[in-house]
N, C-alpha and C positions, 0 to 999 in steps of 0.2 A: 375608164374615166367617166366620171358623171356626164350625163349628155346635158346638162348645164354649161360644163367647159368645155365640151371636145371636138367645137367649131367656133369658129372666128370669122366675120366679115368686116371684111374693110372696105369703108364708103368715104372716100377722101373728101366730097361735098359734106356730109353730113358733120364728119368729123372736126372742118372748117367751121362749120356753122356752131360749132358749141365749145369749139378751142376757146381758154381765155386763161386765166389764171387762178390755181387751189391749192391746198394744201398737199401735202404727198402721205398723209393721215401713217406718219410714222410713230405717233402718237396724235391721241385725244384724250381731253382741248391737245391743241398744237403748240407750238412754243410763243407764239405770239400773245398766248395767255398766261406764261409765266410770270411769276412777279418776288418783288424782294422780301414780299411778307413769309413766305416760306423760308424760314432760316433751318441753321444746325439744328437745334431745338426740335423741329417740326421733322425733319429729318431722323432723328433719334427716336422719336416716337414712333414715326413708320416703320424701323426698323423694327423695332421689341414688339408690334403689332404682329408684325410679317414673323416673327417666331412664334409669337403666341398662336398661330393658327393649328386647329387640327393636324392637317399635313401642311406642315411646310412648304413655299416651294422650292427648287432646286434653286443656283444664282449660275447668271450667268454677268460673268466680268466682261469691260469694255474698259483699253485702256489706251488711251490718247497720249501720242508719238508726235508733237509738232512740227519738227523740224524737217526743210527741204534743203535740199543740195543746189536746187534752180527753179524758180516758179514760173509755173503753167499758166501762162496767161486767162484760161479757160476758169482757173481754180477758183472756188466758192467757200474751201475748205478754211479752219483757224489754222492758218501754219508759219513759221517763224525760216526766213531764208534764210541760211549761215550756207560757210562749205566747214566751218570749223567744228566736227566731231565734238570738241574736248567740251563744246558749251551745250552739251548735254548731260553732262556728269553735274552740271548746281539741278537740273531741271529732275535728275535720276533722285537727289538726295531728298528733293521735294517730295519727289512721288510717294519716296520709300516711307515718308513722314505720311502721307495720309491713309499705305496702306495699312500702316499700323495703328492707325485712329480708326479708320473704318473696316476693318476687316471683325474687331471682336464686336460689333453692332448685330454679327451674326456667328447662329448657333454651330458650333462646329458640326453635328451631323447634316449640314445641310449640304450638296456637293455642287463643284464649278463643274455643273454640265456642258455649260459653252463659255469659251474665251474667246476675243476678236481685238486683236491690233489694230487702231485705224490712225488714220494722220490727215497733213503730214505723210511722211517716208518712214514708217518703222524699222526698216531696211537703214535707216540713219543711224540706229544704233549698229554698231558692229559686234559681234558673235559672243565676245566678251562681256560688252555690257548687256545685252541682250541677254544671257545666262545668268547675271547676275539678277537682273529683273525678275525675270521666271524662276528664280530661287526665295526670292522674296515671297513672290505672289503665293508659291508653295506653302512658304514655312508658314504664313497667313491664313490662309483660306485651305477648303477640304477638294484638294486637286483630284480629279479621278484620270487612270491608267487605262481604263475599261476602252472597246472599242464603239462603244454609244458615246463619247465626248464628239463635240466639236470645238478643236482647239484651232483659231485660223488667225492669217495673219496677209496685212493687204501688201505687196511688194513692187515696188517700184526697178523692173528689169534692168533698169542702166547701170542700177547701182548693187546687183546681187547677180551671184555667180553659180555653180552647181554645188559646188562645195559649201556655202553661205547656206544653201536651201537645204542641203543635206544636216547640214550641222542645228537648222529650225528643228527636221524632224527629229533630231536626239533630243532635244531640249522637249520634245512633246506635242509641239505643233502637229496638225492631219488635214489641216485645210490652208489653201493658197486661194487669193485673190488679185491676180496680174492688171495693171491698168494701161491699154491699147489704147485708146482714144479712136484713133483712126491710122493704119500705115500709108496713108499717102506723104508721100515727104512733102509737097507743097504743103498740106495741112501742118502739118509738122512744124514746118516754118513758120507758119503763122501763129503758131499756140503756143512756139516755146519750148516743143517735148521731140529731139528729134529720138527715134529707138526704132531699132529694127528688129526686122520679124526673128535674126534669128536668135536676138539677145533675149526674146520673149519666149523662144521654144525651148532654149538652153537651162530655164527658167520652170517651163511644164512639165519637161521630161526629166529634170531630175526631182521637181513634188514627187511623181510617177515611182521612181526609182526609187524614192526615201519610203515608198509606201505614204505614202499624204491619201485619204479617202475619199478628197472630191479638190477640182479647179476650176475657177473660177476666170473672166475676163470681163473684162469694163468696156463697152465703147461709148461715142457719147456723137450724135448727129445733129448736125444744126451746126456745127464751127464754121467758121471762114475758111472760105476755097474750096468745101468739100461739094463734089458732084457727084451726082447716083452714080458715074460709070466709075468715079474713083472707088467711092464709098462700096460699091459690090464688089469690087478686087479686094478690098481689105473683110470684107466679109467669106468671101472664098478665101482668105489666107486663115482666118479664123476657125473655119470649118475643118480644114486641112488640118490645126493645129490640136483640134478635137478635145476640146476643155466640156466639164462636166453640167457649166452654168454659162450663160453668157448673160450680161447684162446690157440694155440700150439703152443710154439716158439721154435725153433731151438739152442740150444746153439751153442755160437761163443767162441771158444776156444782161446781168444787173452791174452795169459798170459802177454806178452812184453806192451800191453796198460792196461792192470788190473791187479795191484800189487796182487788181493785177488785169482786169479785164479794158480798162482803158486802154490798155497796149494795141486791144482788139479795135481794128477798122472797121466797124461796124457796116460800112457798105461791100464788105467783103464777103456779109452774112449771106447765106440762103436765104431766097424770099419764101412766103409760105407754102407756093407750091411744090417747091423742092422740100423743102422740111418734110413736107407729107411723106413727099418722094422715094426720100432717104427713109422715112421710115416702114415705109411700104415695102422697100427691097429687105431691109434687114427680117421683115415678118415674112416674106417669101422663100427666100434665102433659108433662113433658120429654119422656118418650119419642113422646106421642103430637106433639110439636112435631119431630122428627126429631131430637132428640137421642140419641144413641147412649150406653148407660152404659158406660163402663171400667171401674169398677171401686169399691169401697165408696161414696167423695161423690163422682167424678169422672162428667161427663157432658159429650159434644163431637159437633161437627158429622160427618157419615161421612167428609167431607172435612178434615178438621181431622187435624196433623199424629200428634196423640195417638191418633186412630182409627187411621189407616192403620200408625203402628208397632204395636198392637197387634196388626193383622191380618197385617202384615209377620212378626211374633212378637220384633221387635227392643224392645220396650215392658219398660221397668223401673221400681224405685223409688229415689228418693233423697228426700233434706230437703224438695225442696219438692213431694214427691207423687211422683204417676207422670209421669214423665220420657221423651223421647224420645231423647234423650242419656248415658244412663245412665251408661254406661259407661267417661265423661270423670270424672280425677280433680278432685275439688272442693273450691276453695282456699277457705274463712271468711274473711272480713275485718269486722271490729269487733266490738264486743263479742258477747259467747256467742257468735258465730260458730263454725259444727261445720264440720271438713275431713272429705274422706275420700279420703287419696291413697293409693295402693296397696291393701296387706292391713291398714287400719289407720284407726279413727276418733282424731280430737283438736277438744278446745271449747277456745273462748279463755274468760278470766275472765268470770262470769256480773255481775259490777258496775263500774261506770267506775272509783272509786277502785283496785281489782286490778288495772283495765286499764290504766288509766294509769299505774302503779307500776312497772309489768314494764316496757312503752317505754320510760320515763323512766329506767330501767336499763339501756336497752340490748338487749330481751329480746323476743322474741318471746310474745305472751302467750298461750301455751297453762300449763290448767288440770288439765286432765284429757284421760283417752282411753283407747286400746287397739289393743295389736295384735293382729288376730285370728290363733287357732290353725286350723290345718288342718282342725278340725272345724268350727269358726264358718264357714268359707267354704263349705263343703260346706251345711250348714245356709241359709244364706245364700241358696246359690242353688235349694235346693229352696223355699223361701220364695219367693223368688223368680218363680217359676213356675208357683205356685200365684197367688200374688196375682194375675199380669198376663196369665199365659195360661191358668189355667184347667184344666192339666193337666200332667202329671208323668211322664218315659216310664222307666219305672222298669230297663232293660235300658242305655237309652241314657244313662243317668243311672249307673249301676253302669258303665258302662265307661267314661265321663270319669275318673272320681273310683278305680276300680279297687278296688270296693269290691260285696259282695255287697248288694240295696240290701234285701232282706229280711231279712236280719241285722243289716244296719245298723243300720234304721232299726223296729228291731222293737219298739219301745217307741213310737214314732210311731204307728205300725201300728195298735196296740193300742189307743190312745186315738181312732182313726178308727173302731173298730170299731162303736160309738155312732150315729154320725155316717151311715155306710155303712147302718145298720138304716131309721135318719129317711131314707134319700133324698139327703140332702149331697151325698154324696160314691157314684161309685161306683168299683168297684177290681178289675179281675183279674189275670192273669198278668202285664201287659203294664203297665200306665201305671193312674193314680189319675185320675180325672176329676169336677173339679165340674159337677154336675150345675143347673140352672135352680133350683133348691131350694135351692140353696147357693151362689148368688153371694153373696145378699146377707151371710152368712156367712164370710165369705172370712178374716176378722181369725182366728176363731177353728180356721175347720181349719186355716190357717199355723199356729194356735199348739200345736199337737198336734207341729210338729218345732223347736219352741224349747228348746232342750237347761235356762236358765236360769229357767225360768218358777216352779219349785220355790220357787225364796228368793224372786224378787222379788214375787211375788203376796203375800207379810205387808206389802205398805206400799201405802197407799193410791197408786199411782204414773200408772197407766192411767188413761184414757177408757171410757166405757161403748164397746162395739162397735158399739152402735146407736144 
């Protein structure tokens, strides 16, 4: 492991003193800089761009499952409540309309190295329609067989069985992503998600048994009711359950942007010293279970494919976090589905009647977007390399880009300079290095070369960091 990453300190004052609110740099700019000016049009261009290149890159598909069986108070995501199955089959006919618009935008040698399910409950479609899906997707796009794919799919345990999961990996699925939250049943109650451990093991062990190549779990600290002594039993149930990633996300308590979190009793929440708390046991816990951190919630096996790109230095970010595949353009399909092909993000319509409007015209349904400017990329990748490796060579960084990187980036600089006094970060002639003091920080020194942080910080749009 680079000795960049293969210590962590956690300083719960320090971490207090610079918690606030950032982007989660799933892309740059971030989506608060998309706009309508980017239509179909602009969209078609970056396609036929992104073929005309030298080498191509691979694509990786992203295809958005709205629909839940019962919503999670907690939830941030676009998703549409039904328990009615069947009102997915107008939503399937839609789909199937745009991936036949946008699928020949690209050249058939180019191959779906990575596929990902997200919702929503993908798991909402049942094994039928879900087959039907990934036959399309096929007949569409250049599916690879090989065992370098990453074909994954997020599963909501209450509603999927061994046979369900078994029948994903016929269709070609090899990656699961299970969403725990937390097992304490008080918590539970209060979010809206009761499930038990063993509807979620019943779950890993047959990925295991289909042969699936990696699994995944979600937890998410900061809910209502949760206390470190609950919170580390549900963490020893995790450990126990021995999945290949585990993810710890921070709840964002934005009731005024997600109608389902009002349900939340907000004086139910942890105060900030428990939030620490909680998150201090899960980096204890995990690590001392041989989980290795990557990086803000991201934590994986040393063997797990996410460790060794990082260590490789090939390790980046997109939509769905840190990636091993980064670097494949990535096609959105249904609704709010985000592309990002070439120099250039695009969302499809963020509600089904928009969405449905545009197909039913004929239309690709992108909403919004951008293309980025010469600086945005530069930006991008310095971002970049802060989040996933930790370090910045600021010589070799100034002659990619052919740019002095201390002039550049002198307003950057300047805002490190704080950060450099604490310990963060350290900086000389040569490269910027986060320092063990400043992993856990990592949101906010990217955010020191976010050229747009100016405007967007007047609207409540962010996550706490922490």
């Amino acid at each position: 492991m680079s000795p960049i990453l293969d210590s962590l300190e956690f300083d719960p004052n320090l971490i207090a003193r610079y918690d606030g609110t950032g982007p989660r740099y799933t892309s740059y700019p971030t989506a608060p800089q998309f706009h309508n000016g980017f239509d179909e049009a602009a969209l078609r261009a970056a396609a036929e761009a992104s073929n005309d290149e030298l080498i191509p890159r691979a694509l990786s598909l992203y295809v958005h499952v709205p629909f839940c069986f019962s919503p999670c108070f907690y939830c941030g995501c676009n998703r549409v409540i039904t328990r009615d199955v069947a009102k997915a089959d107008r939503y399937l006919e839609q789909l199937y309309r745009e991936i036949e618009l946008a699928a020949p935008m690209f050249d058939r040698d180019r191959p779906v190295r990575q596929l990902h399910f997200g919702g929503g409950t993908p798991n909402f479609l049942d094994i039928r329609r879900m087959g039907e899906l990934m036959d399309s997707l096929a007949r569409h796009f250049s599916f690879l067989r090989s065992d370098d794919r990453e074909y994954g799919i997020e599963l909501d345990p209450r509603f999927a069985d061994a046979g369900y999961v078994r029948a994903l990996g016929r269709l070609g699925f090899n990656r699961v992503s299970v969403g725990i939250q937390d097992f304490d049943p008080v918590v539970q109650e209060a979010v809206n998600r009761i499930q038990t451990e063993a509807q979620t093991r019943e779950v890993l062990e047959a990925a295991r048994d289909a042969g699936f190549g990696s699994a995944s779990v979600d937890l998410i600290y900061g809910l209502p009711r949760q206390t470190v002594d609950g919170f580390r039993r549900t963490l020893q149930q995790v450990v126990d359950l021995d999945p290949d990633r585990v993810a710890v996300y921070g709840y964002a308590h934005l009731p005024t942007l997600f109608k389902a979190q009002n349900q939340i009793d907000a004086a139910e929440l942890p105060d900030p010293a428990t939030r620490l708390a909680l998150l201090r046991a899960a980096l204890e816990m995990l690590t001392a279970a041989g989980y290795i951190y990557i990086g803000m919630d991201h934590f994986a096996r040393a063997d797990d494919e996410l460790a060794r790109a990082q260590q490789a230095g090939s390790l980046q970010r997109n939509f769905q976090g840190y990636s091993t595949h980064g670097g494949c353009d990535i096609v959105g399909l249904g609704v709010s589905a985000i592309s990002r092909i070439g120099d250039s993000y695009s969302q499809n319509a963020r509600d089904l009647v928009s969405y449905y409007a545009a197909l039913d015209g004929g239309r690709l349904p992108v909403a919004r977007g951008i293309a980025l400017s010469e600086d945005d990329l530069i930006r991008r990748e310095a971002i970049n390399q802060l989040m996933c490796h930790g370090r910045l060579d600021k010589a070799g960084f100034g002659e990619r880009h052919r740019l002095l990187f201390e002039v550049y980036f002198a307003d950057a600089l300047e805002r490190l300079a704080p950060m450099q006094a604490d310990g963060l970060v350290s900086m000389d002639a040569r490269e910027i290095r986060v320092t063990p003091r400043g992993r856990m920080l990592s949101r906010i020194i990217a955010m020191c070369f976010d050229a747009y942080l100016g405007e967007a910080q007047a609207a409540p749009r962010y996550s706490r960091t922490i």
